[in-house]
N, C-alpha and C positions, 0 to 999 in steps of 0.2 A: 299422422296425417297433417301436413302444411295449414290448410284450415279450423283446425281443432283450438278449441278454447279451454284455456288453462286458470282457474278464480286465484286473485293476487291477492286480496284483501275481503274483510269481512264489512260490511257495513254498517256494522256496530263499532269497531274498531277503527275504519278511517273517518269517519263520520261524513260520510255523502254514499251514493249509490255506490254497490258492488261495481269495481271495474274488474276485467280479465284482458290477458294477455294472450297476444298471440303466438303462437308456439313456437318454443328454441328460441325467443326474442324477450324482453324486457319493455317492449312497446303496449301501454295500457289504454283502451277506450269502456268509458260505461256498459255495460251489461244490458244487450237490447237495444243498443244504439247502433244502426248499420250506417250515418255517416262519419259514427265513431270509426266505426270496425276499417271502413273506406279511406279514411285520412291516415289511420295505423299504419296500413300498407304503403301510405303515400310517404310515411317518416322512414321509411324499411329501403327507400331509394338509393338513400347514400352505399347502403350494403351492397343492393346488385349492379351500381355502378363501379363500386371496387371487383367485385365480381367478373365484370365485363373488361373491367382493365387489365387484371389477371390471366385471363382469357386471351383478349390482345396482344398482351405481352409475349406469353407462352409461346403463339402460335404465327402473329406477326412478325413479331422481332423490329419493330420499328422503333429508330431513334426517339421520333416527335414523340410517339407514342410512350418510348420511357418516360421523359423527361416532361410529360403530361403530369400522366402521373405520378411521377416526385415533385411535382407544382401542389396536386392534390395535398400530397403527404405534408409538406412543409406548411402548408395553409393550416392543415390539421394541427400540426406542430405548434404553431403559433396561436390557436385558440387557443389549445389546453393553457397553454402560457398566460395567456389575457384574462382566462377565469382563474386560475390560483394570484393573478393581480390583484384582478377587481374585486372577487369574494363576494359577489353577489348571490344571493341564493334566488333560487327558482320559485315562483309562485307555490304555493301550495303544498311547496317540498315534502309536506310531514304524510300527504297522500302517497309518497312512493318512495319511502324511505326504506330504503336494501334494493332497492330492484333500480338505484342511477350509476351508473359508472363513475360520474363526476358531479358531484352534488353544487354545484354553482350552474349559475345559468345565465353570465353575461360574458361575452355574446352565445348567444345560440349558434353550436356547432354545426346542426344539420341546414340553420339559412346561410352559415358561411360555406361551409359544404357545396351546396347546391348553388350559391352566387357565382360561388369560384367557379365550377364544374360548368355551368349557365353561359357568363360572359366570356370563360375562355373558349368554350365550345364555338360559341359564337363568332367571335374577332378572327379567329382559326378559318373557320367557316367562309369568311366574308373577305379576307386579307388572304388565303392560302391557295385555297382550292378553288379548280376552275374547271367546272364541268362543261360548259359547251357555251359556244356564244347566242344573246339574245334573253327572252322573256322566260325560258324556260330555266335558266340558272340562276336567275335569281328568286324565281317563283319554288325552288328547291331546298333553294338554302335558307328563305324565308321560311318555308312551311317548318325544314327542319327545327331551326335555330325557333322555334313559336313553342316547337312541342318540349325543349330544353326549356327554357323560361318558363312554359307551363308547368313541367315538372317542379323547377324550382318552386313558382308561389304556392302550388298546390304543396307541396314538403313544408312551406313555411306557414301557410294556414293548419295544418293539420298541428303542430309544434303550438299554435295559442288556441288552436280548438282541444286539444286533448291538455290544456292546462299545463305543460312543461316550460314555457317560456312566456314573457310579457312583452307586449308588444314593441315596446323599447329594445330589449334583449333580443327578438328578433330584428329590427332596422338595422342593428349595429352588426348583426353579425352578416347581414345582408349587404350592407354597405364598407366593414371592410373585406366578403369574400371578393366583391365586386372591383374593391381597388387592390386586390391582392395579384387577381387574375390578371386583370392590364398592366400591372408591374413585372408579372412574371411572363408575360408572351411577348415584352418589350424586352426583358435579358432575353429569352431565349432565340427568339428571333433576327434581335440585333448583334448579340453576341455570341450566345454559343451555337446557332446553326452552322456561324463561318469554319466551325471546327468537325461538324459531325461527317464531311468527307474524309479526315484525318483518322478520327474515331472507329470511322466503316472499314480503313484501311488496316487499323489496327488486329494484330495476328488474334488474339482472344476475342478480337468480332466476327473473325474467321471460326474461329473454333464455335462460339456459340452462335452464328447465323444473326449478328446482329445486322441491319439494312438500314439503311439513310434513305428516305424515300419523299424527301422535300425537294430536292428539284424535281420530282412527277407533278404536274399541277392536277392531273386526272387519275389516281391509283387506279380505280374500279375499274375504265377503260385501258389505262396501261396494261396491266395483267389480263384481262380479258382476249386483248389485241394479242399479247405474248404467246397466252395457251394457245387461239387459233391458230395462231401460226406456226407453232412447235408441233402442235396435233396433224396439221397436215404435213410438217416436214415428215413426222414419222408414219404414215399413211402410206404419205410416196415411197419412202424406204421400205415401209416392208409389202408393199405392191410389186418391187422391182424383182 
């Protein structure tokens, strides 16, 4: 079961309170601690946003939406890079030693994770898409773009609440996912959007269903508008 708790350590052996893990994950809060347990899940975000992009991909097939996601990836990329630079270890490290992927902790991958994923989500949001004119689209994209950023800090507190990174280690990794994102929505935007009509046309985009779908400024509506209309062209036909 998803909620089931699994004991990591002994508390004679780590020397502080029994922590447990939450199951199939590596993510550790105190034993008895429910804003523990509550931030765990909130470090577990990076997962179901990959998750969710997986997903998209699969089933979208949208350009932005690759090349989103290989923003994501390369951000990733380049943490792992900056911690076997810096070689800084993680507070407390000897608390969770076999249960880190990457036993350094500068910058924190899950606040660069979640900065990047945060501001690009955002500028995307605000520079791309055009839901309808007036108080209502930006009241949208606001609320949206609130509950990504909320995501984010709530991922990065939980990272110095459960003791895995210090708060330096988090700024940094918050400040370069932050400028990683605006770096990468300016190439993709400025440069390789002017190509992804080339790419759409290309035969293997045919074969896998890929779609360019940056000149729609309204997806949700685009397709919406598409099925009604298709749904009643074929209504009339098989009425005739």
């Amino acid at each position: 079961m998803a909620g089931e708790e699994r004991g990591s350590c002994l508390e004679e052996s780590c020397g502080g309170p029994t922590r447990v893990a939450i199951t199939l994950t590596h993510v550790q809060y105190p034993q008895g601690d429910l804003l523990g347990m509550v931030l765990a899940w909130f470090s577990l975000l990076p997962i179901f946003i990959l998750i969710g992009f997986t997903t998209l991909i699969l089933f979208r097939r949208d350009l932005h939406t690759i090349f989103f996601c290989l923003g994501v990836v390369l951000n990733e990329g380049c943490n792992f890079l900056l911690k076997h630079i810096i070689k800084e270890p993680r507070p407390n490290s000897t608390s969770y030693d076999g249960d880190l992927f990457v036993k350094y902790g500068m910058p924190s991958s899950h606040a660069q994770f979640m900065a990047f994923f945060a501001t690009y989500f955002t500028v995307f949001l605000f520079a791309r898409v055009k839901l309808s004119v007036g108080s209502y689209d930006y009241a949208y994209k606001g609320v949206t773009a609130g509950v990504a950023i909320m995501g984010m800090l709530c991922c990065c507190i939980s990272r110095l609440y459960l003791g895995y990174h210090s708060v330096a280690q988090v700024l940094v990794g918050v400040g370069g996912g932050c400028l990683a994102a605006a770096l990468w929505f300016l190439l993709v935007h400025f440069v390789l959007s002017p190509y992804f009509p080339h790419i759409f046309a290309w035969k293997v985009s045919e074969w896998l269903l890929i779609k360019d779908m940056s000149c729609v400024p309204n997806i949700l509506w685009f397709e919406y508008t598409s099925l009604r209309q298709e749904t009643r062209k074929r209504m009339r036909f098989k009425s005739q």
